[in-house]
Structure formats: C-alpha cells, structure tokens
N, C-alpha and C positions, 0 to 999 in steps of 0.2 A: 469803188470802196471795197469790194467783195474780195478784188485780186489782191488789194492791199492789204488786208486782213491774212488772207496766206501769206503772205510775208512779214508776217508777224513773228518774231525773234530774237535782237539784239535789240532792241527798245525795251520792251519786255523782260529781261534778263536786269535790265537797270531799271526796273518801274519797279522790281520786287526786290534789287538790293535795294533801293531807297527805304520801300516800306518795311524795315526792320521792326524789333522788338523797342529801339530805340525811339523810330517814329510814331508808333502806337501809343506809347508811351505818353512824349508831346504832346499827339495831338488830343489825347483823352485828356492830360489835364490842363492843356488849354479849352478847351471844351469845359471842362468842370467850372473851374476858374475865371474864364471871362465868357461866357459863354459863348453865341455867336461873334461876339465880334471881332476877333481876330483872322474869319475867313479870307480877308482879303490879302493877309500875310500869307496862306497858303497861296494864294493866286499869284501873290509876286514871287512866291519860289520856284510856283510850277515856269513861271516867264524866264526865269533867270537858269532853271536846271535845260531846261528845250536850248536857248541858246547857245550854254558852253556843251552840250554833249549835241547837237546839231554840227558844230566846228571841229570836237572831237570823233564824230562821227565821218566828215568830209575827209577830214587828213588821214582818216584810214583809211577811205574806200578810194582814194586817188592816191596816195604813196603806198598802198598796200601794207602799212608798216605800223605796229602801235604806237604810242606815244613816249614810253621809253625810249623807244628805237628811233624811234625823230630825234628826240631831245639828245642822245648817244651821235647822232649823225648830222644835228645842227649847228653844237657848240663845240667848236674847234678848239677852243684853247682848253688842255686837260684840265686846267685847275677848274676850271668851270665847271666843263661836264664832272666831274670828281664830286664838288660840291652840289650839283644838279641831283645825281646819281645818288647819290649818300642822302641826301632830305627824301628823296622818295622813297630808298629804300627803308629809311628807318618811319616813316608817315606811312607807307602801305602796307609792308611786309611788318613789323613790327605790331604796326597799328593793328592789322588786320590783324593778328594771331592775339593781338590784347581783349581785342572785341570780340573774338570768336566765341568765347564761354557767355559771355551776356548773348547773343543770337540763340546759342543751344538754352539756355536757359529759357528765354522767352517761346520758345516750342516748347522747352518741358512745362512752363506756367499752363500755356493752354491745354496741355493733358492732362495737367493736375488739375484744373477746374470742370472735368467732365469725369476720368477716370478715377481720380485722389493722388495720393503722395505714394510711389513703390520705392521702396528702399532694399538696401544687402548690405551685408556686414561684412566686411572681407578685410583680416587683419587688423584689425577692431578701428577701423576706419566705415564711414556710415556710406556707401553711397548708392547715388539716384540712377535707379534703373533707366527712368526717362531720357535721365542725360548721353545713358547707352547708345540709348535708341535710334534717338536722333543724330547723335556723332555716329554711329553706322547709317543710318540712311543717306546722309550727307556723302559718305564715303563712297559707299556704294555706287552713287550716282556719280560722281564725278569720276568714280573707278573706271567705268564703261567707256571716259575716253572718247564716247561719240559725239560729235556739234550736235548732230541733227535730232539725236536722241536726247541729249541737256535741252535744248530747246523747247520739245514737244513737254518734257516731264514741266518745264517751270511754265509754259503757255499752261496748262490744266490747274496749276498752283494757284497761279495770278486769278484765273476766273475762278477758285476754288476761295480763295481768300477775299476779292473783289463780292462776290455772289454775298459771303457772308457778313463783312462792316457794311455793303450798301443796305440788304435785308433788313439789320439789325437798326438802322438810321430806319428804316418806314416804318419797325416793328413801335417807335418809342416817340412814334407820331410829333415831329419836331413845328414848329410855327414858320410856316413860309414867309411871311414876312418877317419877321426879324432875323432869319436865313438871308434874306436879299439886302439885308442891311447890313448884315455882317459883312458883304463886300465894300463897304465904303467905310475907311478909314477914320476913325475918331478917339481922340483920347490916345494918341498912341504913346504917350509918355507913360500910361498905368501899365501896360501889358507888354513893354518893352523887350524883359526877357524871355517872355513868349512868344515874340516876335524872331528874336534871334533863335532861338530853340526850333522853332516853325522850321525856317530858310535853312540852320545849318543841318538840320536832318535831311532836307533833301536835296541840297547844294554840295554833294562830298565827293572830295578827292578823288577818291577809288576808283567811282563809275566813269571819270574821265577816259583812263586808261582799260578799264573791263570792255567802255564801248567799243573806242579805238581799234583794239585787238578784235572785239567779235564780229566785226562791218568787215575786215577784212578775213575774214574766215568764211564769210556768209557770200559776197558779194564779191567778185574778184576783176569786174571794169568799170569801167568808170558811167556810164549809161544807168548803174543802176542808182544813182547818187539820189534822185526824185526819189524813188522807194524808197532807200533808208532815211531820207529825212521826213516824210510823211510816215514811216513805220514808227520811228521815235514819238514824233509829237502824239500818234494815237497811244501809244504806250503810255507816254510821261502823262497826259491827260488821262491817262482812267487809271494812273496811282497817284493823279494830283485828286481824282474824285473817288478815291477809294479815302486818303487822308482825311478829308472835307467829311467824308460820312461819319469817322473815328469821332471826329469833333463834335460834329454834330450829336452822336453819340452820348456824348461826353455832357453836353449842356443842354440836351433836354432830358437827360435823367434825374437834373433834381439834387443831386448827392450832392454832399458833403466829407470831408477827411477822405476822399481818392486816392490814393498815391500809384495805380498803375492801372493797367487797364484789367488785372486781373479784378481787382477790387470791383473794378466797373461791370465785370461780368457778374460778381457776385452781388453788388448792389441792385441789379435790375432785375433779380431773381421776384421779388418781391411784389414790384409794381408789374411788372411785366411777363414775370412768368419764365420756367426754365426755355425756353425756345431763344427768349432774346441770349439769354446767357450762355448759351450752347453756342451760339452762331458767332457771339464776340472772343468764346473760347476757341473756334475752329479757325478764326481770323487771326486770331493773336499766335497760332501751331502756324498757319503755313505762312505767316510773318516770319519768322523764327527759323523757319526750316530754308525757305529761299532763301535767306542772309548766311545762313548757316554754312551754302552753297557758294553764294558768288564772292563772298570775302577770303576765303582760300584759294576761291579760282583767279581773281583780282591780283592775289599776292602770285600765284604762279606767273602769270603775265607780264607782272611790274619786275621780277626776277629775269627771266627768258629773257624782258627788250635790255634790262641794266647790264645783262654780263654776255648778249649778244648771242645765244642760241640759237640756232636752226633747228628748233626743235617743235613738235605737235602736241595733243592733248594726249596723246598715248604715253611719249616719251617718258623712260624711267625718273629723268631729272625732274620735269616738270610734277608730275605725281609725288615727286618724296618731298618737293614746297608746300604743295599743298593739304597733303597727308600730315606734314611737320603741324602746320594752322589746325588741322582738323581733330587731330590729337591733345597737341596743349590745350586747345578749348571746351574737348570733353572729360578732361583730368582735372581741369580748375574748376568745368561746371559740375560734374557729379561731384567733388568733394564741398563743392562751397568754399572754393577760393578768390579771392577777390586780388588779383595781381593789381593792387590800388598804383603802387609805382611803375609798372610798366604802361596802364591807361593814362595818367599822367603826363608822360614821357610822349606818349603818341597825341594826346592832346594838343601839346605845345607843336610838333612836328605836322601835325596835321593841319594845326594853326596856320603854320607859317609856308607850308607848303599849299593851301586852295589858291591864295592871293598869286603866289611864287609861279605855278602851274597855270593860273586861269589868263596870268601876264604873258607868260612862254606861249599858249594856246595861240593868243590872241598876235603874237608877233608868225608865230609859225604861219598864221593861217592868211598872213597879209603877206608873203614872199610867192613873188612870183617864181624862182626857181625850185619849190616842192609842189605848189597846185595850180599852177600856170594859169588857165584862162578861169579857176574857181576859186582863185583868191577870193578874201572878203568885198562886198561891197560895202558903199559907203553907210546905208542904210544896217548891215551887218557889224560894221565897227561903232557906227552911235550905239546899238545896243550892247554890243561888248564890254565897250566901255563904261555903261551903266554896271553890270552885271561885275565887271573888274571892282568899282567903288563899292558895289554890296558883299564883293570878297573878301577886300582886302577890311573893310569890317568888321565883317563876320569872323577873319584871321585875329586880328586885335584882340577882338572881344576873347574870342577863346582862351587865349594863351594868359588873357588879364584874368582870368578867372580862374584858373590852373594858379596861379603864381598868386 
C-alpha cells in the first residue's frame, strides 16, 4: 500500500475535480434535506465514477493517447469525428469556461466565511478582490507547466480539504447508526433529485478525458496499468468519503433554510463553535481552488487531442486555452456575472455528451486493435453497461431540466 500511495497523482487530480464548489454544494443539501439517507447514492456514484475513469484511465496508459485523440483516430468517417469533435468541444471547452466563475466563486465563499467580503472600485464597477486571488493562484499554478509539480501542489490540497469536511463530520458528532442506514436504499422516489444531483456531480464528462491525458503523461508502458488503476480507486475513494462527510455534515446540523454550504458553515457557528465553521470554510476554499485548476487544464486537453497537437503543458498554445477559461472566470466571478446562457448551453451539451462519451468509452475499450490483450472483460462490460444506463439517465435528466 505504502509504494502505492507514492503514486498518488492522476486519481487524485480527478478526486479534486469531482469535489467542486458544485459537489459541496449537493451533498450539504442533501444532507440538510434528507438527512442520512441518501448515502447510498454517493456509494453508487463513487461505483459508477471508478468504472468509467478505470477504462479511461487503461486507454491511456496502453494507447499513450487521450481520449480526444482516440476518438480523432477511431472514427473514420469525417462526418462523424466532426460531430464527435464539436459535442466535446462545445461540452468541455465551453462548458468548462461556463463553470469556471462558479469554481472561483466557491473559493472566494470560503474566504469570505473566515476573512469577510474585500471589495475595489475600479471604474465604478464593484469588484471581489478574492476573486483576484484565486484566478491568480489558479494561474499561477498551472503557469509552471510542471506535471510533477501540479501533482504534488493538488496531493497537499486534497488532504488539505479531505482533513477538513472529514474533521468537521466528528466535530458535529453524527449517529452511527442511522450513518449505516443511510446505505440502504428506501423511499427512493422522495429524494429522487437528490439522487441525480449526488451521481451527476461526480459522474462528469471532463474527468474522462483529464484522466486519460494524465495516466499518459505519468506512466508511459504498459506494466504500470496495476498502479494506475489501484491509484484511481484510492483516490475516487477518499473523494467518495470526503463527499459522504459533506453530507454527513449537512444532516446532523440540525438546520433548516440551507442553501449552500456557506450557510452551513455559518449555521454551525452556534452549536458548535467557530472551529466547526473554520474547517467547513477551509474545505469549501480548496474545493474551489482544485476545480478552479483542473477545468482549464480539462479544456486545454480536450483542445490539444480535438485539433491534434504535439504539444506539452509548457507549450504557448496549450496555456492561452487554458489562460482563455481562467480569465473569463475571474471577470464573470469578481463582477457577479452569471453567464445564465452560456451554462445552459453547456448543460444541454454536457447532457448529451456523458451518455454519447461513456458509449464511445465503452466500445473503444472492447477493440482489440487499440488494447489488445487489455480489452474489457466480461465482468468489466456487465459493469459498463450498468454505468452506460445511469448515463444515459443522468444525460436525459439534465437536458429535461435546462429545457
């Protein structure tokens, strides 16, 4: 386990996009709102995320190549790849640069529940210093261009963020028994859209391809294939119980009128003491700041494999995508702009691309001329196939809800 733990990396890179501002979010007010019993929806997303980035992870460390670059190099007929190409691009790149000001956002929430609200006047326009901040440390980091240096910064994050929702779940002393119950399913027609909410915050598109590209950046034969998929599941596992503490969080506080987890730090002030609220605020920052990170580096990636670049994390091209995402998101977040039709827009695309992608995944990974003797097994395609029908749901649902 010990040597496994050093290769601790690209699981990790996707265990901290998953837990966004977004997922915080969810799992706080499912928590407020059903209390324990929805745990067992995080359990089937954490089964269902291990799966498709387990296969996205293999097709990288055996074709060396991301998932763009498969999909660019599987689908022969242009019309196809074209229409391949263009859903991803407008689902990841689009998407991503839609989301980016909600990620910085949710880092500034948590400084604003420790530090207060910093504001500047510039041009009789109001704006959030925080939001600065954080779109420069984002920058910054991904400036540096180094793998090995992005990795070590977001491994210190993750236990930085992890340390503080698990804390804060002992700190507000939750009922172990009705914890254990919350794994078995019931009632599941009351808490339905909490259900969906659960699965599609940590079931998304993006990380498909973030892994893809970092297994091959990390790992470059095929012997290390054991590592990275035992690297992934310890990762996806302790942001599937980082989630679960949020929740947990969330329903043994007690509250009522929640609406985000800032609320819930502020609510806990009271019974618990600023300690709990410090720690839910420091969790809800480097929330915020890892997303902040990997959904510009997500869009750089999904770029590189669509229009076929030879290019690294240094490369001037690569940097001005992700520079592009890291900008519009701290121009929309320090002003308080809500680009409502551009996340709409990515809603629907991002809808229709997990199902569109998790199908591609699943055919890719069953040809024997891209992974030869590591094709799927049979056992690997029963599950797939489960995980395709919670997709192509999950896609539905979304897009019916947009529209």
């Amino acid at each position: 386990m010990k040597n496994y733990l050093k290769e601790l990396g690209p699981g990790v890179l996707v265990s901290a996009a998953f837990i966004g501002p977004g997922t915080v979010t969810a799992c706080t007010l499912a928590g407020v709102n059903f209390g324990y019993s929805l745990l067992w929806a995080l359990l089937l997303s954490i089964f269902s995320c291990i799966v498709l980035q387990e296969m996205a992870a293999r097709l990288g460390v055996v074709s060396q190549k991301g998932l763009s670059d498969n999909i660019r190099a599987e689908l022969k007929k242009p019309v196809w790849r074209f229409l391949a190409l263009a859903l991803i691009f407008s689902a990841i790149v689009i998407g991503n640069a839609a989301y980016e000001a909600g990620n910085i956002t949710g880092a500034v929430l948590g400084l604003q529940a420790v530090f207060g609200e910093q504001q500047i006047s510039l041009f009789n326009f109001d704006i959030n210093l925080w939001s600065l901040a954080v779109g420069a440390t984002a920058f910054a980091i991904l400036w540096i261009g180094n793998y090995k240096v992005l990795e070590k910064i977001f491994i210190a994050l993750v236990i930085l963020m992890s340390l503080a929702f698990i804390i804060t779940a002992f700190v507000v002393k939750p009922d172990i028994t009705e914890i254990l119950n919350g794994f078995i399913p019931n009632n599941i027609s009351t808490g339905i859209l909490g259900v969906i909410a659960l699965i599609g915050t940590t079931v998304v598109p993006y990380n498909l391809f973030l892994h893809a590209s970092l297994v091959s950046e990390k790992w470059k034969e095929k012997k290390y294939l054991k590592t990275a998929k035992i690297e992934l599941i310890i990762a996806i596992v302790l942001g599937g119980i980082v989630s679960m503490a949020i929740l947990v969080c969330g329903a043994a506080s007690g509250l009522d009128g929640v609406n985000n987890a800032v609320d819930l730090a502020e609510g806990l002030k009271p019974v618990f003491g600023d300690f709990a609220s410090w720690f839910m605020a420091i969790g809800l920052l480097a929330a915020g700041i890892t997303s902040s990170i990997t959904a510009p580096l997500a869009a750089a990636y999904v770029v590189k494999g669509c229009l076929g670049w030879q290019t690294n994390l240094k490369s001037g091209k690569f940097k001005a995508v992700w520079a592009f995402v890291v900008i519009l998101g701290v121009f929309c977040s320090s002003l308080k702009i809500q680009p409502i039709q551009l996340i709409q827009f990515a809603q629907i695309a991002n809808g229709i691309l997990l199902p569109v992608i998790a199908i591609f995944l699943f055919w890719v990974v069953n040809k024997t001329s891209v992974l030869g003797n590591y094709k799927n097994t049979l056992t690997q395609n029963i599950f797939g196939f489960i995980v395709i029908a919670i997709a192509v749901f999950l896609g539905a649902k979304s897009i019916y809800t947009v529209l």
